[in-house]
C-alpha positions as CSV (number, residue, x, y, z in Angstrom):
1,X,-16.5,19.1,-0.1
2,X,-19.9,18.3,0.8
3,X,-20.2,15.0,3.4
4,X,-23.3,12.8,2.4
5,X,-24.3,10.0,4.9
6,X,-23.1,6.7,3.6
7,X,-25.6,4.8,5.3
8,X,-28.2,3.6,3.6
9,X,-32.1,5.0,4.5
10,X,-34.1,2.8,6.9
11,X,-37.4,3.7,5.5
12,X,-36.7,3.6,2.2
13,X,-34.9,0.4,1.9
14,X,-36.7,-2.8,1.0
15,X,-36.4,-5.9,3.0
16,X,-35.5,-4.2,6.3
17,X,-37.9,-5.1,9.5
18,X,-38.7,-2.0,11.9
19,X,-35.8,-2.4,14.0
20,X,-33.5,-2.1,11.4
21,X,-33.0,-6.3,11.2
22,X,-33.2,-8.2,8.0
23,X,-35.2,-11.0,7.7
24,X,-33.7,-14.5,7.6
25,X,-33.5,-15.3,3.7
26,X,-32.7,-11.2,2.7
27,X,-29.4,-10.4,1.7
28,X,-28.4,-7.4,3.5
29,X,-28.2,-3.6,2.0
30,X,-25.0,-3.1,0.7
31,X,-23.0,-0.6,1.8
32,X,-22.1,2.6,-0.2
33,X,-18.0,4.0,-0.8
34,X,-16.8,6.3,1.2
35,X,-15.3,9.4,-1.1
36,X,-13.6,10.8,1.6
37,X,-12.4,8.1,3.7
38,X,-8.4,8.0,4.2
39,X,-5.4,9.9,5.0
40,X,-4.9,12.9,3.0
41,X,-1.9,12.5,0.7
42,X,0.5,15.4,2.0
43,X,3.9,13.7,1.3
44,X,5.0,11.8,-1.4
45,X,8.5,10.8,-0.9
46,X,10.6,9.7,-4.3
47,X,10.6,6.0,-4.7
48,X,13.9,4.5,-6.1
49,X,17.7,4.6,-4.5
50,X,19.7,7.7,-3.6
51,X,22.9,8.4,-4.7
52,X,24.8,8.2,-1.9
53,X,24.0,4.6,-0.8
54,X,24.0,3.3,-4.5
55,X,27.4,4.5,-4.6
56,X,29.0,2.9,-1.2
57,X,27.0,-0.1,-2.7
58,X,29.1,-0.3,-6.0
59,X,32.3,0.4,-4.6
60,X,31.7,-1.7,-1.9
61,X,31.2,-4.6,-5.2
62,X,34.3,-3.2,-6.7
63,X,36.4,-3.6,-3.9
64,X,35.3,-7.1,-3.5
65,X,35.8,-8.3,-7.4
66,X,39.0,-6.3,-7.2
67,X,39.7,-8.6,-3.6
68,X,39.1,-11.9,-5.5
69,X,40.4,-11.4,-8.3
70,X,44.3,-10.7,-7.2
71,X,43.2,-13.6,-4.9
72,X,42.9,-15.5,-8.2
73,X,46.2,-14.1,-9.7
74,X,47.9,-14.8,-6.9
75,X,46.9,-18.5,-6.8
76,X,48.2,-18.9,-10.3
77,X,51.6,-17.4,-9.9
Protein backbone atom coordinates (compact mmCIF):
# COMPACT_ATOMS: atom_id res chain seq x y z
CA UNK A 1 0.00 0.00 0.00
CA UNK A 2 1.37 3.28 -0.96
CA UNK A 3 0.30 6.34 1.69
CA UNK A 4 -0.42 9.67 -0.36
CA UNK A 5 -0.89 12.91 1.75
CA UNK A 6 -4.54 13.73 1.85
CA UNK A 7 -4.03 17.24 2.34
CA UNK A 8 -4.52 19.35 -0.20
CA UNK A 9 -1.17 21.48 -1.77
CA UNK A 10 -0.83 25.02 -0.48
CA UNK A 11 0.71 26.37 -3.46
CA UNK A 12 -1.22 24.96 -5.85
CA UNK A 13 -4.58 25.60 -4.51
CA UNK A 14 -6.58 28.56 -5.56
CA UNK A 15 -8.09 30.98 -3.18
CA UNK A 16 -5.67 30.23 -0.31
CA UNK A 17 -3.78 33.54 1.19
CA UNK A 18 0.07 32.86 2.17
CA UNK A 19 -0.60 31.73 5.48
CA UNK A 20 -2.66 29.08 4.53
CA UNK A 21 -6.18 31.29 5.43
CA UNK A 22 -8.99 31.68 3.06
CA UNK A 23 -10.32 34.75 2.31
CA UNK A 24 -13.66 35.90 3.68
CA UNK A 25 -16.21 35.00 0.72
CA UNK A 26 -13.96 31.63 -0.48
CA UNK A 27 -15.32 28.40 0.33
CA UNK A 28 -12.66 26.40 1.73
CA UNK A 29 -10.70 23.37 -0.08
CA UNK A 30 -12.37 20.35 0.40
CA UNK A 31 -10.97 17.71 1.89
CA UNK A 32 -9.87 14.44 0.04
CA UNK A 33 -11.00 10.47 1.50
CA UNK A 34 -8.89 8.76 3.34
CA UNK A 35 -8.37 5.00 1.61
CA UNK A 36 -6.76 3.79 4.47
CA UNK A 37 -8.41 5.28 7.33
CA UNK A 38 -10.08 2.67 9.90
CA UNK A 39 -9.66 -0.45 11.76
CA UNK A 40 -8.56 -3.33 9.84
CA UNK A 41 -11.32 -5.87 9.62
CA UNK A 42 -9.66 -9.05 11.39
CA UNK A 43 -12.93 -10.60 12.95
CA UNK A 44 -16.11 -11.01 11.65
CA UNK A 45 -18.26 -12.75 14.12
CA UNK A 46 -21.57 -14.57 12.64
CA UNK A 47 -24.62 -12.32 12.98
CA UNK A 48 -27.92 -14.18 13.94
CA UNK A 49 -28.86 -16.45 17.16
CA UNK A 50 -27.00 -19.54 18.42
CA UNK A 51 -28.52 -22.60 19.01
CA UNK A 52 -28.21 -22.99 22.44
CA UNK A 53 -30.01 -19.76 23.61
CA UNK A 54 -32.79 -20.12 20.81
CA UNK A 55 -33.44 -23.32 22.25
CA UNK A 56 -33.77 -22.45 26.27
CA UNK A 57 -35.87 -19.60 24.49
CA UNK A 58 -38.52 -21.93 22.88
CA UNK A 59 -38.76 -24.25 25.68
CA UNK A 60 -38.82 -21.65 27.98
CA UNK A 61 -42.33 -20.51 25.52
CA UNK A 62 -43.42 -23.97 25.62
CA UNK A 63 -43.39 -24.38 29.13
CA UNK A 64 -45.33 -21.24 29.53
CA UNK A 65 -48.24 -22.07 26.87
CA UNK A 66 -48.16 -25.55 28.33
CA UNK A 67 -48.52 -23.53 32.13
CA UNK A 68 -51.62 -21.51 30.85
CA UNK A 69 -53.17 -23.72 29.13
CA UNK A 70 -53.91 -26.55 31.94
CA UNK A 71 -54.51 -23.15 33.83
CA UNK A 72 -57.33 -22.80 31.29
CA UNK A 73 -58.56 -26.50 31.59
CA UNK A 74 -58.49 -26.43 34.93
CA UNK A 75 -60.73 -23.33 35.17
CA UNK A 76 -63.33 -25.05 33.02
CA UNK A 77 -63.61 -28.32 34.92
Amino acid sequence: MSYTNPDPEPERTTGLEPGGGVPPGETPPAESSLPEAGPRETHNPPKGWAKAPLAVILVLVVVIAAFFLAYALVLVL
